[in-house]
C-alpha positions, 0 to 999 in steps of 0.5 A: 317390365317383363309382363307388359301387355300381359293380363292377369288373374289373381285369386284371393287378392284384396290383402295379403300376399295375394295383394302383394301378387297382383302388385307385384306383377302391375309393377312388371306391367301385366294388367289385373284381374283382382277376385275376392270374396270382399269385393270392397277391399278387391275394389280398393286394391284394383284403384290402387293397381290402376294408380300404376297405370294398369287396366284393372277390373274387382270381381266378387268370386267364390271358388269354390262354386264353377258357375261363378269362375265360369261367369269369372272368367267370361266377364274378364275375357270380355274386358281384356280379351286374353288371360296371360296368367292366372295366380291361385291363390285364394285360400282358407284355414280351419284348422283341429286336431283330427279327433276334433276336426268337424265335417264342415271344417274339412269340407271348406277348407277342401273347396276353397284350396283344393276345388277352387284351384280346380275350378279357377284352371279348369275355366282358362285352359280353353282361352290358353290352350287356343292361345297357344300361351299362358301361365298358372301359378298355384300357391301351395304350401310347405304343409302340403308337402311335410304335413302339420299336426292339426292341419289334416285339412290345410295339408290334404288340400295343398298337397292336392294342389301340387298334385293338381299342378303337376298333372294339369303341367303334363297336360298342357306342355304340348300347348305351350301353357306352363303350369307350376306352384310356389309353396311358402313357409313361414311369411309374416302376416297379419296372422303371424304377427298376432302370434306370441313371442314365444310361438314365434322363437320355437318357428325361427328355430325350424327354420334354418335362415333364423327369419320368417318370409316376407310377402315380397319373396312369394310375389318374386318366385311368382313373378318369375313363374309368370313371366318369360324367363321361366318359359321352359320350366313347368310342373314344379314347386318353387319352396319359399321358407328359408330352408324350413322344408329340409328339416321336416325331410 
């Protein structure tokens, strides 16, 4: 129980690896913060966080927007009085060739990734900074680091993302906040697991363990991230892809 009494935001946490996030880091003790954009599903989850025995709140939110974060944050400091840590891990694909790419699919994915990882950090620096404590998580991605034909957009926003965290990280060392990012690499998801066989054997052969990421592995390297045995690391990025990343290198 490394995170007990600790209160954490998760962002884009109603399914997916943001939900295995937040469970992850309920199992360690930390109390939740679960915002979506399906607030349905956030109130789901949150229940079943809170069937832990975790204090939990569900938050409809769009990043992208400050005003919303702002009220966000607000609204979660009212219920729990701090925020320990705060995962960023609301994101979105559209992805297109670069001739094809549209303006609006640029744009979107950039607010939602980029902008909302922005906004979501910029709205607790204060209650950490004056608490002299607290851990960002940002979720980059392996893209945002080797690039992806016909993910211009996904690739700009995560390597702003890495660099985001590496500069917030210079900026709030001296305040004993620790900023840093977990890139993953092939995790098997609702979205990979629709992909065929044949797409599916040309990815393993990139990938040096010969296997896709599980959701567990991200929630591990974010959890170690937020918790105490990495209170001297900051403004880095944990790769989590099975060695995938060296072969793009």
């Amino acid at each position: 129980m490394k995170l007990a009494g600790k209160v954490a935001i998760v962002t884009g946490a109603a399914q997916g690896i943001g939900k295995e996030i937040a469970t992850a880091l309920a199992q360690e003790g930390s109390d939740l913060a679960i915002i979506d954009v399906n607030l349905e599903q956030a109130e789901k989850t949150a229940q079943e966080l809170a069937a832990l025995g975790r204090k939990t709140i569900a938050l409809k939110v769009d990043v992208s927007k400050s005003t919303e974060v702002e009220e966000m944050v607000n609204k979660i400091l009212d219920k729990f009085g701090k925020i320990d840590i705060l995962v960023n891990n609301a994101g979105i694909t559209r992805d297109n060739l670069l001739l094809r790419m549209k303006e609006e699919e640029w744009d979107l994915v950039i607010s939602i990734n980029l902008k909302g990882t922005f906004n979501c950090l910029k709205a607790v620096t204060r209650p950490m900074i004056k608490a002299r404590s607290g851990k960002v998580v940002n979720i980059a991605s392996i893209i945002g680091i080797a690039g992806n034909a016909g993910q211009a957009n996904y690739a700009a926003s995560k390597a702003g993302v890495i660099a985001l965290t590496k500069s917030a990280a210079k900026e709030l060392a001296s305040r004993s906040v620790n900023v840093n990012a977990v890139a993953p690499g092939f995790i098997q998801t609702a979205m990979t697991n629709v992909l065929s066989e044949a797409v599916k054997e040309e990815m393993l052969k990139r990938i040096p363990m010969a296997k896709l990421g599980e959701v567990k592995d991200v929630a591990k390297a974010v959890v170690f991230l937020a918790g105490p045995d990495s209170d001297y690391i900051t403004g880095q990025v944990i790769v989590v892809d099975g060695g995938m990343v060296m072969n793009f290198m």
